[in-house]
C-alpha positions as CSV (number, residue, x, y, z in Angstrom):
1,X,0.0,0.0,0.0
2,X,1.4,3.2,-1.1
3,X,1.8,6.1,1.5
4,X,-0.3,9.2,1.4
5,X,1.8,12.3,-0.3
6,X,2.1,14.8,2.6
7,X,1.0,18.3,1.8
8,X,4.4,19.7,2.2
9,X,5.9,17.0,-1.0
10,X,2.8,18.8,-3.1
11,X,4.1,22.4,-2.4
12,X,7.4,21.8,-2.8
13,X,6.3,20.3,-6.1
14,X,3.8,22.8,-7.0
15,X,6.6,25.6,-6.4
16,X,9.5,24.0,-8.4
17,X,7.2,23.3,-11.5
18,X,5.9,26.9,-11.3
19,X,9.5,28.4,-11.0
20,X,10.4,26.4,-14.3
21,X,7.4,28.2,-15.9
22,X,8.6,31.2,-14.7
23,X,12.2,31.1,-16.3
24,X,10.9,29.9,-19.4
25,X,8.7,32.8,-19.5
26,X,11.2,35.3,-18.5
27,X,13.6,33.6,-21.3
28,X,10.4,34.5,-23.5
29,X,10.0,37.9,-22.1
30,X,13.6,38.8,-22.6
31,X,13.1,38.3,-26.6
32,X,9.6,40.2,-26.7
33,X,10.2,43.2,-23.8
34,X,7.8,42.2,-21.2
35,X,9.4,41.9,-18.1
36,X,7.0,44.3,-16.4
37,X,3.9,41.5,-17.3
38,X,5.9,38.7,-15.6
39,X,6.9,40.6,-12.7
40,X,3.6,41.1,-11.9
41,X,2.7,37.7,-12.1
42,X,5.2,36.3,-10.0
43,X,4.7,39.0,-7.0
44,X,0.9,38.1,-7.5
45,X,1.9,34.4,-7.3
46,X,3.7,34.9,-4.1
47,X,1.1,37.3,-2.6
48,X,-1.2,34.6,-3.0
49,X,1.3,32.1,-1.2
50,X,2.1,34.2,1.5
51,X,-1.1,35.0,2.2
52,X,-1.8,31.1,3.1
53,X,0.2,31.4,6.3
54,X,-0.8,33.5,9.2
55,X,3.0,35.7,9.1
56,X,2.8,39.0,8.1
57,X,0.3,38.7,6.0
58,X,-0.8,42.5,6.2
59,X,2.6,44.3,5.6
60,X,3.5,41.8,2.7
61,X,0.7,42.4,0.8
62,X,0.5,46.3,1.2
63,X,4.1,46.7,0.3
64,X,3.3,44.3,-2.6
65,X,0.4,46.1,-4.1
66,X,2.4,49.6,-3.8
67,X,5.2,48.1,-5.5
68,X,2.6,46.7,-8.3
69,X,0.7,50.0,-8.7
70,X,3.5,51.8,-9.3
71,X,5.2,49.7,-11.5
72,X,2.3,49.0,-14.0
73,X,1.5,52.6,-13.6
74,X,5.1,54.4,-14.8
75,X,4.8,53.1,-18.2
76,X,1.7,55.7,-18.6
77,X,2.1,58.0,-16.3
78,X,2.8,61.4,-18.3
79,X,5.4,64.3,-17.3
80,X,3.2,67.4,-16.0
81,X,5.5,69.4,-15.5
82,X,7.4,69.1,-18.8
83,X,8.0,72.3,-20.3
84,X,7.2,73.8,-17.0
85,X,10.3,73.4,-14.8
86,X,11.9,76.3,-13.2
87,X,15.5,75.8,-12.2
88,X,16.4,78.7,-8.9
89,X,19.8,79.8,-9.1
90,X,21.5,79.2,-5.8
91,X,23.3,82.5,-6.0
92,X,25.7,83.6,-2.8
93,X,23.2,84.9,0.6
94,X,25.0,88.3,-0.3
95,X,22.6,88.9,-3.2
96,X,19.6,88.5,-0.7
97,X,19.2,87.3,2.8
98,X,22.8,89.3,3.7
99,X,20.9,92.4,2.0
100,X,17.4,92.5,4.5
101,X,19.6,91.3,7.7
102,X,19.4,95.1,8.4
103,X,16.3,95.7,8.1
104,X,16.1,98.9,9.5
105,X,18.6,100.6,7.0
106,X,16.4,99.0,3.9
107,X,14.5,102.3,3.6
108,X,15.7,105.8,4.9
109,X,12.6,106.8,6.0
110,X,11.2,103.8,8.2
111,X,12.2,100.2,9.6
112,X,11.1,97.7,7.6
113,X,11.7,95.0,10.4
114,X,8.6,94.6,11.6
115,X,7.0,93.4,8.1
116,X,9.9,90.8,7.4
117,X,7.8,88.0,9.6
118,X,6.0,85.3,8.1
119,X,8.1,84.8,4.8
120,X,7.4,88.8,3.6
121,X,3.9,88.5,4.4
122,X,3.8,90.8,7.5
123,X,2.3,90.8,10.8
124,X,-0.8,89.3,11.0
125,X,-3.7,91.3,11.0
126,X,-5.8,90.4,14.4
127,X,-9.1,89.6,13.8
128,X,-10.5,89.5,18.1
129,X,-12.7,92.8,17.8
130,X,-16.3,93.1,15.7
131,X,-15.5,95.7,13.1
132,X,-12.0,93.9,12.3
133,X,-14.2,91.0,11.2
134,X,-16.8,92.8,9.8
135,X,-14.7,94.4,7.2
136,X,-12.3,91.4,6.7
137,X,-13.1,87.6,5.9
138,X,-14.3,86.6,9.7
139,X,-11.0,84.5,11.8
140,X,-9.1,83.3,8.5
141,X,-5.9,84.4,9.5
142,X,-5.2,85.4,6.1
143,X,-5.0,89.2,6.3
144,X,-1.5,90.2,6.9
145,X,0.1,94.0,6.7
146,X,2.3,93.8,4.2
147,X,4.2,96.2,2.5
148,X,4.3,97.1,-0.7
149,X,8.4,96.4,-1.2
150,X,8.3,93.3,-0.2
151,X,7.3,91.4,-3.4
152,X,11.0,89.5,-4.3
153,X,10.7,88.0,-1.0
154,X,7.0,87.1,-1.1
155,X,7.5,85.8,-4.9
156,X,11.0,83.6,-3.8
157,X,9.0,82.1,-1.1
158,X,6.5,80.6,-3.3
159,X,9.0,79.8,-5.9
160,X,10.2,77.2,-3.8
161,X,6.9,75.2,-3.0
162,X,6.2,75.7,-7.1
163,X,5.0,72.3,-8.2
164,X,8.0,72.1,-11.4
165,X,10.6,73.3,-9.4
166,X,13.9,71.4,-10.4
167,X,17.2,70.7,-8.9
168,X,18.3,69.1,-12.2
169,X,19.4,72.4,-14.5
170,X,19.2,70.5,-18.2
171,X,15.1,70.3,-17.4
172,X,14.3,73.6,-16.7
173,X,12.6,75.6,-19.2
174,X,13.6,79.0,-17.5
175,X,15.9,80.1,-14.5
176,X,14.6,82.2,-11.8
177,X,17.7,84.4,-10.3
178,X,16.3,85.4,-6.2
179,X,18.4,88.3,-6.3
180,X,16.6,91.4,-3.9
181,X,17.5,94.0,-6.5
182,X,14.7,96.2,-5.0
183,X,16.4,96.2,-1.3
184,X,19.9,96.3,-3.2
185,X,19.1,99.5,-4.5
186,X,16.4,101.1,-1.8
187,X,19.4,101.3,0.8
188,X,21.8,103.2,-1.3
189,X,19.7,105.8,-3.0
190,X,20.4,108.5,-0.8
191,X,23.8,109.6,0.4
192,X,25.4,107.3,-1.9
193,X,27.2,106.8,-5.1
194,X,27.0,105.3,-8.4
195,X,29.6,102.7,-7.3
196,X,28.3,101.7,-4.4
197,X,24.5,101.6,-5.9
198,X,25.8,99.0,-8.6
199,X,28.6,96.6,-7.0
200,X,26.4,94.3,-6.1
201,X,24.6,94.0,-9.5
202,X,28.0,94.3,-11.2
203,X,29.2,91.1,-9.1
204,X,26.2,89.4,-9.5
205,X,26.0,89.9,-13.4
206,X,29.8,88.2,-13.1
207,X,28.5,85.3,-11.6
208,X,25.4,84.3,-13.7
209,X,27.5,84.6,-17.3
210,X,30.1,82.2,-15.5
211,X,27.7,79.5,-14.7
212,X,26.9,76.7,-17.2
213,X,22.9,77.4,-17.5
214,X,24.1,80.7,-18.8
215,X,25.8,79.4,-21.6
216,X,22.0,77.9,-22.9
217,X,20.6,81.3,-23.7
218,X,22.9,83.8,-22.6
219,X,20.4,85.1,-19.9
220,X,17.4,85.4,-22.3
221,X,15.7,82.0,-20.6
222,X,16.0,83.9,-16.9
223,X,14.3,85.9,-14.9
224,X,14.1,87.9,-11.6
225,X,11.4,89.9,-9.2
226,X,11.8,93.8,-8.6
227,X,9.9,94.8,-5.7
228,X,10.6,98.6,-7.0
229,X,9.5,99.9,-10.0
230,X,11.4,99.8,-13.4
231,X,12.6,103.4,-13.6
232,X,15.2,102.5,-10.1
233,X,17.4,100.2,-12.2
234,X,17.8,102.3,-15.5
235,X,20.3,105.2,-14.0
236,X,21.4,106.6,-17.4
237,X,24.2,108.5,-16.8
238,X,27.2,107.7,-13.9
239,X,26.5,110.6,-12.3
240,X,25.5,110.4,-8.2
241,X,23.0,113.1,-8.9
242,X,21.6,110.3,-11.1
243,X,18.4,108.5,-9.6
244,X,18.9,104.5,-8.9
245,X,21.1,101.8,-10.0
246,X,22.0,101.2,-13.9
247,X,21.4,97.1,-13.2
248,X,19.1,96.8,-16.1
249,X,21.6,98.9,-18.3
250,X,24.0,95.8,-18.1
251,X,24.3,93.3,-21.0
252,X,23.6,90.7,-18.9
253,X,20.6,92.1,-16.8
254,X,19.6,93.4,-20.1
255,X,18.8,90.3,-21.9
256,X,16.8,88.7,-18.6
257,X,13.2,89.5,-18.1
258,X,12.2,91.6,-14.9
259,X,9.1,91.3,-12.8
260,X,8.1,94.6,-11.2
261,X,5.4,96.5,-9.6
262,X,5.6,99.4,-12.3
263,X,7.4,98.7,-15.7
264,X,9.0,101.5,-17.4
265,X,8.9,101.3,-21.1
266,X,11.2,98.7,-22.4
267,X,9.7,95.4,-23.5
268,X,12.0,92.7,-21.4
269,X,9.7,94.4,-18.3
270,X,6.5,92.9,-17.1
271,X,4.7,94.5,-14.1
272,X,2.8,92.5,-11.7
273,X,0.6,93.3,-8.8
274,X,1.5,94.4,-6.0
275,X,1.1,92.5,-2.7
276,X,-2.5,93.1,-1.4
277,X,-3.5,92.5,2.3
278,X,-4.8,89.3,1.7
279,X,-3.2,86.1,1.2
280,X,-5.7,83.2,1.3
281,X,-4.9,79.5,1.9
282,X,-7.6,77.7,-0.2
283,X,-10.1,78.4,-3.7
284,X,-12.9,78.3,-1.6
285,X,-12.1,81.1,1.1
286,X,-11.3,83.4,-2.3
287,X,-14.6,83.0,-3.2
288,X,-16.0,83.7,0.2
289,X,-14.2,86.4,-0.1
290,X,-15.9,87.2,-3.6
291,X,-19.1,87.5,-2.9
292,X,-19.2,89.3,0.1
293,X,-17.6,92.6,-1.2
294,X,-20.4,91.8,-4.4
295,X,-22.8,92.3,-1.6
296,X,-21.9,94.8,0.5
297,X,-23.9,98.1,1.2
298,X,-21.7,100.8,-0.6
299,X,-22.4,104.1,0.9
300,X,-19.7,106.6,-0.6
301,X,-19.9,107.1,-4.4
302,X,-16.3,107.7,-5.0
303,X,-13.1,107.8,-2.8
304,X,-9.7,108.7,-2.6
305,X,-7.3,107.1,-0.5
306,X,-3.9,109.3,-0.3
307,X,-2.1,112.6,0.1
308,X,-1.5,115.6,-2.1
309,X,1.5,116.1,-3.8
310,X,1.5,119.7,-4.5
311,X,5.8,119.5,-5.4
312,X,5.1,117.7,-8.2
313,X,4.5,119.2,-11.4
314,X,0.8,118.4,-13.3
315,X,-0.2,116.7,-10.3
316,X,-4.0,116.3,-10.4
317,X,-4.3,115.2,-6.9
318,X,-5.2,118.7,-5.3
319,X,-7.8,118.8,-7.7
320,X,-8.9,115.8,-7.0
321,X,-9.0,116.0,-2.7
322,X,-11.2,119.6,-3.1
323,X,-14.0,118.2,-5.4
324,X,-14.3,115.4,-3.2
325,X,-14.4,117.7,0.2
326,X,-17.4,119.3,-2.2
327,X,-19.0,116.6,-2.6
328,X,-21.6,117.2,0.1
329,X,-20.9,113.4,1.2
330,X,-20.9,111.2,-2.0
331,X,-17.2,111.0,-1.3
332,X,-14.6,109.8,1.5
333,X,-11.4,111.1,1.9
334,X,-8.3,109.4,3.9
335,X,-5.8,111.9,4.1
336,X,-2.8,109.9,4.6
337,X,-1.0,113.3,5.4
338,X,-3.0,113.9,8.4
339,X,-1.7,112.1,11.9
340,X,-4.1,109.4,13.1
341,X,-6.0,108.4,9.9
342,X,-4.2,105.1,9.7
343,X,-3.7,104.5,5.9
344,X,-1.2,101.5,6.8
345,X,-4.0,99.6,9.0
346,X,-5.2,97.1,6.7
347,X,-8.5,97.4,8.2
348,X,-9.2,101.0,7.8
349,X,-8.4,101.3,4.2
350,X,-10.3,98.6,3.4
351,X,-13.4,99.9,5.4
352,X,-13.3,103.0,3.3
353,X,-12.9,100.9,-0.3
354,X,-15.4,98.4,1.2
355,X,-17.7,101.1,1.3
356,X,-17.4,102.8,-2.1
357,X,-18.5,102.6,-5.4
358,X,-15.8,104.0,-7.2
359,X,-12.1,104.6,-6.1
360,X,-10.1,107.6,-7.7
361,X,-6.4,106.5,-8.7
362,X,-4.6,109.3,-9.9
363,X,-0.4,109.0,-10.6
364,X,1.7,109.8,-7.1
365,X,5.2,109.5,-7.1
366,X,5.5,107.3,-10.1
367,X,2.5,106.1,-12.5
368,X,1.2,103.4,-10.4
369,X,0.3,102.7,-7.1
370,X,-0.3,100.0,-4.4
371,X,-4.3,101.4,-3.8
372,X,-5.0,100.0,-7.5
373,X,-5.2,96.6,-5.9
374,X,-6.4,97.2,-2.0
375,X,-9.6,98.6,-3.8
376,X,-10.0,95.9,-6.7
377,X,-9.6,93.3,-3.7
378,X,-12.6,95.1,-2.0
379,X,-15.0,95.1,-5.0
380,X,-14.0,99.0,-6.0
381,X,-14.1,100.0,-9.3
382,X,-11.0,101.9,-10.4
383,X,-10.8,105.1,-11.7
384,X,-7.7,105.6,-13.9
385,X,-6.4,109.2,-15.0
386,X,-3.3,108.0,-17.2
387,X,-2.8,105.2,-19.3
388,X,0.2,104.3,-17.5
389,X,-1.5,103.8,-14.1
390,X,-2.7,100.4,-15.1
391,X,-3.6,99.6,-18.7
392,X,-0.7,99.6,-19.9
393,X,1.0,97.6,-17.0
394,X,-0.8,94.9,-15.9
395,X,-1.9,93.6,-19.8
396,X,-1.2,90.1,-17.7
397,X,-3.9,90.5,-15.6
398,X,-6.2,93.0,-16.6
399,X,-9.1,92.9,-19.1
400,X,-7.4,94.4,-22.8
401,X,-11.1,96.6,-23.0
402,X,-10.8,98.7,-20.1
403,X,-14.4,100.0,-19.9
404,X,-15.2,96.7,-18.6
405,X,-13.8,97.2,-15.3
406,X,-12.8,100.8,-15.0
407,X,-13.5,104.3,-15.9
408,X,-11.1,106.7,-17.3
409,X,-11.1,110.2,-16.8
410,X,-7.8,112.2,-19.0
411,X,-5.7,114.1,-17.1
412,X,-5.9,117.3,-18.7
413,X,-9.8,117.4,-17.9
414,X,-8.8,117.8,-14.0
415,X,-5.9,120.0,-14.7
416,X,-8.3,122.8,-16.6
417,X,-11.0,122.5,-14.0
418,X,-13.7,121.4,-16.8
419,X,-14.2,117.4,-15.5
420,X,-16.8,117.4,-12.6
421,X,-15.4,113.7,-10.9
422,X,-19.0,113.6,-9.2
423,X,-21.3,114.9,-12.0
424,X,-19.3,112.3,-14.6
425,X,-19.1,109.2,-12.2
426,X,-23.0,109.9,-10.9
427,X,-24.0,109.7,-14.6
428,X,-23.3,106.1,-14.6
429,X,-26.2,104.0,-14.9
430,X,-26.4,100.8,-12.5
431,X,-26.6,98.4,-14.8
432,X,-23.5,99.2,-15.9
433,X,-22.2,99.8,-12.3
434,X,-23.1,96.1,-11.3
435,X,-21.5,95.0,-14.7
436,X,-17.9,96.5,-14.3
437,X,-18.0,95.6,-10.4
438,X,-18.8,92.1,-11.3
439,X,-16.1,92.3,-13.5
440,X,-13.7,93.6,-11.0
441,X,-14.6,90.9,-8.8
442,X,-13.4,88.3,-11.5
443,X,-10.1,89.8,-11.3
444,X,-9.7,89.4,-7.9
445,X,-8.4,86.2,-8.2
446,X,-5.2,87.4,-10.4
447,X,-4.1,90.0,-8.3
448,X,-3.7,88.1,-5.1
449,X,-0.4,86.0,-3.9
450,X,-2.1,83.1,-1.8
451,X,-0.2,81.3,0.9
452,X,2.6,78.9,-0.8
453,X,2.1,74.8,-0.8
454,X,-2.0,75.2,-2.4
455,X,-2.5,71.8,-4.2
456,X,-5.3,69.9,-5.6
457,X,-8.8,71.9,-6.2
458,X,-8.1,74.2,-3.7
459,X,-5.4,75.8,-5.2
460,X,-5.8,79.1,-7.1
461,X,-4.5,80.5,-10.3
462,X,-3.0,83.8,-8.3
463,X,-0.7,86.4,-9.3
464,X,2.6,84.3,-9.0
465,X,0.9,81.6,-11.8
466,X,-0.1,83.4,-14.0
467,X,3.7,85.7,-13.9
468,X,5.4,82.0,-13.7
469,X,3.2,80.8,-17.2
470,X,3.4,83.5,-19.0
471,X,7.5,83.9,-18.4
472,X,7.8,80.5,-19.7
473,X,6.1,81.4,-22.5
474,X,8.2,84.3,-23.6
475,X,11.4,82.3,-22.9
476,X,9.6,79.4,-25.2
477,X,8.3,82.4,-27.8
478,X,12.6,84.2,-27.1
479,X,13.7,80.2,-27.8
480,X,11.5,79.7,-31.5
481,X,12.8,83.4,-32.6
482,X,16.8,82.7,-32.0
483,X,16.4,79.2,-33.6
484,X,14.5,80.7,-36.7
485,X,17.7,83.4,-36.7
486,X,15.2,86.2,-35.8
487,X,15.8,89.4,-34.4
488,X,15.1,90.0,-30.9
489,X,15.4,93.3,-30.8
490,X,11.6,94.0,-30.4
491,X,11.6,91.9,-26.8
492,X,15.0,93.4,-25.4
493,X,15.7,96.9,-26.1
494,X,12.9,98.3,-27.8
495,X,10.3,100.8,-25.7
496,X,6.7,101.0,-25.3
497,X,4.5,103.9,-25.1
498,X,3.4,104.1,-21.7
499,X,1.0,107.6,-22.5
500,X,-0.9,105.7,-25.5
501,X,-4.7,104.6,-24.4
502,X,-5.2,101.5,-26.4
């Protein structure tokens, strides 16, 4: 009588005929490129065994299945970020956390210390008392006093949780150079000269044209963030009379493309926004945001938020303050000459914008200025004097028909006294009042830096997006021209017009 066949004779046999299958198919797979079919089978084949016994059955098959997924999956999974990678020049702390160590000699007027905290963001705003929360989105924790100037800082901060960010250099698309050219030059402007104002550009130009990612475009695939405006970088004469640095007159800076709050007119600058109050973490509290300031009671029918500027020549805005004291109450002033009225508290500027239909936004010191975008956030629509204040800026982000949005009121009607701000801006039907505010309110989104690391649905198309696309399509556009032997003149070196209404 034969003996039964223990159980552990039929594995063992079971096992040794399957592992001859399995070399014979893997001496197949070899000749027809299927090794990742096989694989599979034999981690499902031993899955299956180990999962028989009563050891460790839970880790082996998780660690199994992960291994499986991603195996069968890489084969089809498809490079996002292709075309899109950003390589950051790790360039010597000199050229920027050395520069806002002291913070309090960044500008001569005031320290900038205390808006430094929170990665450029500012203090945040405290939201404990009732008309803090009535005005702002209620205990968000996203409203922050920040300065306008600090927009290199903000921008380099979300440049490294950017989703195509790159340590490899031979993938990137574009080169982002976190050089604080704004702070560079904002300390030396008065009291110093022409050599000091430019060393560090100078040294810094030295650097980039030795490195190898240079060598790919010369400089016309990067790019770097100004949180001054254009005209503090193109010092034409080396003269210390002269105003600002001559960093953009250098052939290096001059074939890179610069990000700034106010272009001047030479086509390799791009302005963006500048930093608002509000920096959201998630999609859905920007459209909380949204459609409260569509809803809120407006009781002013204009405002003006600033200070006259009666040194300047052709300055409108003392024209502009004494129709609105005439107003008999359609308008609000905030005289940010006068002691007490607060026009760096987040909150009170946004009361007053909050609570207006229309905000005036003459030139100042420059063409643009930092209110454009407190108001816009708070449902205002903008009232532009020049062309230069915004249309021709911000083509990035704006709407290219201007009446959609805005109303624009020439200069030269204020400066002769025949333009009536009230009469013109009260002739306005609603209709077309709820039309450009609804507009307005679209844009909000664009002109807004969220809080860095936004993923998945929640994650918003903001003001550093749509900058970071639409570099890496001029470097793609600069690329096409220099391999079709094109000249690039018209991006470089030649000059807008600034004063034309489109």
């Amino acid at each position: 009588m034969m003996k039964p066949v223990s159980r552990l004779s039929v594995v063992i046999s079971v096992t040794f005929l399957f592992c001859l299958l399995v070399l014979f198919q893997l001496h197949i797979s070899n000749l027809f490129g299927k090794n990742l079919q096989i694989t599979h089978q034999v981690n499902n084949f031993f899955i299956s065994f180990a999962s028989s016994s009563h050891h460790q059955t839970p880790n082996l098959t998780r660690f199994a299945n992960k291994s499986d997924g991603n195996r069968a999956k890489h084969p089809e999974e498809r490079d996002t970020c292709v075309g899109r990678y950003i390589y950051m020049h790790n360039i010597p702390s000199i050229f920027n956390d050395d520069i806002i160590k002291d913070c309090r000699a960044l500008i001569k007027w005031f320290t900038m210390c205390p808006f430094m905290v929170n990665s450029g963001l500012g203090p945040q705003v405290s939201e404990t008392d009732n008309k803090t929360t009535h005005v702002l989105t209620s205990r968000t924790g996203s409203w922050y006093a920040t300065n306008q100037f600090l927009l290199a800082v903000i921008f380099r901060e979300r440049m490294k949780h950017y989703e195509c960010l790159t340590n490899d250099s031979s993938l990137a698309s574009a080169f982002y150079v976190p050089y604080y050219a704004g702070f560079d030059v904002s300390r030396h402007l008065w009291g110093y000269n022409t050599t000091v104002r430019d060393e560090l550009g100078i040294k810094l130009a030295k650097w980039l044209r030795e490195r190898p990612e240079w060598r790919k475009m010369y400089g016309r695939d990067h790019f770097f963030v100004a949180g001054r405006i254009g005209w503090d970088f193109r010092r034409g004469l080396d003269e210390d009379s002269e105003w600002g640095s001559k960093l953009m007159m250098l052939p290096e800076f001059a074939n890179m493309t610069m990000l700034s709050i106010e272009t001047t007119a030479w086509t390799n600058e791009f302005a963006v926004p500048y930093p608002t109050y509000f920096h959201p973490e998630s999609l859905s509290e920007v459209r909380r945001w949204q459609r409260k300031v569509k809803s809120v009671n407006r009781k002013y029918l204009f405002s003006f938020v600033g200070a006259p500027r009666p040194q300047m020549d052709g300055s409108i805005r003392g024209e502009i303050i004494k129709q609105c004291l005439a107003s008999h109450g359609r308008c609000k002033f905030l005289d940010c000459n006068k002691p007490g009225q607060e026009c760096d508290n987040p909150v009170k500027v946004m009361e007053v914008f909050q609570r207006s239909v229309f905000c005036l936004q003459p030139r100042g010191d420059s063409y643009t200025r930092r209110s454009i975008f407190d108001s816009m956030l708070a449902g205002c629509i903008p009232v532009f004097f020049h062309p230069g204040s915004g249309y021709n800026q911000y083509k990035w982000y704006f709407p290219k028909d201007y009446t959609k949005y805005s109303v624009y009121i020439p200069e030269e009607g204020m400066k002769n006294g025949t333009v009536s701000v009230r009469s013109l801006l009260g002739r306005i039907d609603w209709e077309s009042i709820c039309r450009m505010r609804n507009e307005v309110v679209k844009i909000i989104p664009k002109i807004i830096y969220t809080k860095p690391g936004l993923v998945g649905p929640e994650k918003s198309e903001d003001a550093f997006e749509i900058a970071v696309d639409r570099i890496l399509e001029r470097v793609a556009m600069v690329k096409r021209m220099m391999e079709e032997g094109k000249n690039l003149q018209s991006e470089y070196s030649q000059t807008r017009d600034l004063k034309k209404l489109e």
